[in-house]
Structure formats: structure tokens, C-alpha cells
C-alpha positions in Angstrom: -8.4 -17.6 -13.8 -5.9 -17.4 -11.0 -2.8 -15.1 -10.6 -0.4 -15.5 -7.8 2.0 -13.4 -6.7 5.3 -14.8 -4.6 8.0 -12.8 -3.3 10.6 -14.2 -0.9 11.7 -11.8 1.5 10.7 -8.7 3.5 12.0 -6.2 1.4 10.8 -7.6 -1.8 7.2 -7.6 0.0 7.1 -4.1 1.5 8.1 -2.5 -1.8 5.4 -4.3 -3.7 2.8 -3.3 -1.3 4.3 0.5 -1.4 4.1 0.4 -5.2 0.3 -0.9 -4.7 -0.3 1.6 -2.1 0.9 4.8 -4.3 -1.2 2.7 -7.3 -3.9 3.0 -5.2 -3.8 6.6 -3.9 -3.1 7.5 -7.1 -6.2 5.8 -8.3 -8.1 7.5 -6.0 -7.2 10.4 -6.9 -8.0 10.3 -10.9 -11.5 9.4 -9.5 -10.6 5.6 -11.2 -11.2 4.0 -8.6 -13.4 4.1 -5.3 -12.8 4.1 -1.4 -14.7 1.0 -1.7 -12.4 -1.0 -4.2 -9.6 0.5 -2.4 -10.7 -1.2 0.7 -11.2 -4.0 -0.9 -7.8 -4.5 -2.2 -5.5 -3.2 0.4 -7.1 -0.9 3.1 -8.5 -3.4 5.2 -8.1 -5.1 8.8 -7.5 -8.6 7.0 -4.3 -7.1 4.9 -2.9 -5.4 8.0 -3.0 -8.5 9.4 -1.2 -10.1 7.2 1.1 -7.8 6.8 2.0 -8.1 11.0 2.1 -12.1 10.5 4.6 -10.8 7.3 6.8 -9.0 9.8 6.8 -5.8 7.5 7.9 -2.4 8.5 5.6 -0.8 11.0 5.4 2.4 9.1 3.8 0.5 6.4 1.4 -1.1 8.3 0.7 2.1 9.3 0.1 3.5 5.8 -2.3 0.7 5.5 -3.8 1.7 8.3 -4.3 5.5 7.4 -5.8 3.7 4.0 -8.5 2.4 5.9 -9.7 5.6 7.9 -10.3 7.2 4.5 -14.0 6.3 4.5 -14.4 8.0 8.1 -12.5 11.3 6.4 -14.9 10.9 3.3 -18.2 10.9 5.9 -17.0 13.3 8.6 -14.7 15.2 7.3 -15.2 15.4 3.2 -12.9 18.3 2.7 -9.7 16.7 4.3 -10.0 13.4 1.8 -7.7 14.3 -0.8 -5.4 16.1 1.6 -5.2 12.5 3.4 -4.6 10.6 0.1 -1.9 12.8 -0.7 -0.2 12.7 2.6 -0.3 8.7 2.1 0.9 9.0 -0.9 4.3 11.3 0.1 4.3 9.1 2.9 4.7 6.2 0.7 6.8 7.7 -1.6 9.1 8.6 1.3 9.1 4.7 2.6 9.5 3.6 -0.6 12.9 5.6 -0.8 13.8 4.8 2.6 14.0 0.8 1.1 16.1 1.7 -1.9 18.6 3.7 0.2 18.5 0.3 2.2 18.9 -2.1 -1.0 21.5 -3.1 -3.0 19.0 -4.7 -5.2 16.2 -3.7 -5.9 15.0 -5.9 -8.1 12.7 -9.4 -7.3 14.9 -12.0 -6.5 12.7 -14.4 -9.0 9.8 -13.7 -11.0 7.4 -13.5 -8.7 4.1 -13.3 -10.9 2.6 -17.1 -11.9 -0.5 -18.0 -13.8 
């Protein structure tokens, strides 16, 4: 089984990835899902990567980036981990509405989701 995802420009990309990041921190939060599936699906060095090749929004690069730092926060400092989800989380939220201020549409262009 195979599912790919397509969107066609910038601000059709940085909004899905915001809507997976807040997915995410939610999910984190519930206890739903781990730091370890979380870095498995977004907080990584290989999706900040593509995200730079992308040409997306430093800031969310950087939210990415905070994603990944959550395991050191988990082992060193275990009592700041859901502060640090929820500041990714407002952070994202706060990106996310910086993009719809920006767009006239904010809807994909084209479906974006094949099988």
C-alpha cells in the first residue's frame, strides 16, 4: 500500500507540515503517541532537510527543529517536556495564522492526496 502526498507550492507545503506539526504535538501530548514516532515522522535531520531543499519558511524549519530536541528535554530536563510541546505547539499555531493572514486561498490548489 502506497499513499502520496503532492502539493504544488510553498504555501500549500508549509501549512501541511504546520497542520502535521500541531497533530503531532498534540499527539504527544494525549500520551498517543511517542517522542520516538514523533521523530520518526517529522522531527528529524532528514525532514529538515528537505524542508531547506523545499525553500520553506525558516521559522518552520525551526519548529522542526525544536521537535527534534525534545528527546534531549525528555533525558535532561524531564520536567520542561510538556512546557516545550506546548510552546511548539503556540508557536505553530501562531505560523500557521501568520500564512492565512498571507493567503487568499487557503485551500490546496488540487487534490493533493493519491493512492
Amino acid at each position: 500500500t502506497k499513499l502520496i502526498v503532492q502539493l504544488q507550492d510553498k504555501p500549500e507545503i508549509e501549512r501541511l507540515i504546520s497542520i502535521i506539526n500541531l497533530g503531532i504535538c498534540t499527539a504527544l501530548e494525549s500520551g498517543v503517541l511517542t517522542l520516538e514516532e514523533a521523530e520518526s515522522y517529522l522531527y528529524n535531520p532528514y525532514t529538515i532537510e528537505q524542508l531547506e531543499k523545499l525553500g520553506v519558511a525558516q521559522k518552520l524549519i525551526d519548529l522542526v527543529h525544536l521537535g527534534t530536541e525534545l528527546e534531549d528535554i525528555k533525558s535532561l530536563l524531564p520536567d520542561k517536556l510538556d512546557s516545550s510541546i506546548e510552546e511548539i505547539k503556540v508557536e505553530t499555531i501562531e505560523f500557521l495564522k501568520s500564512l492565512n493572514s498571507n493567503s487568499s486561498n487557503r485551500f490546496p490548489k488540487k487534490k493533493w492526496v493519491q493512492v
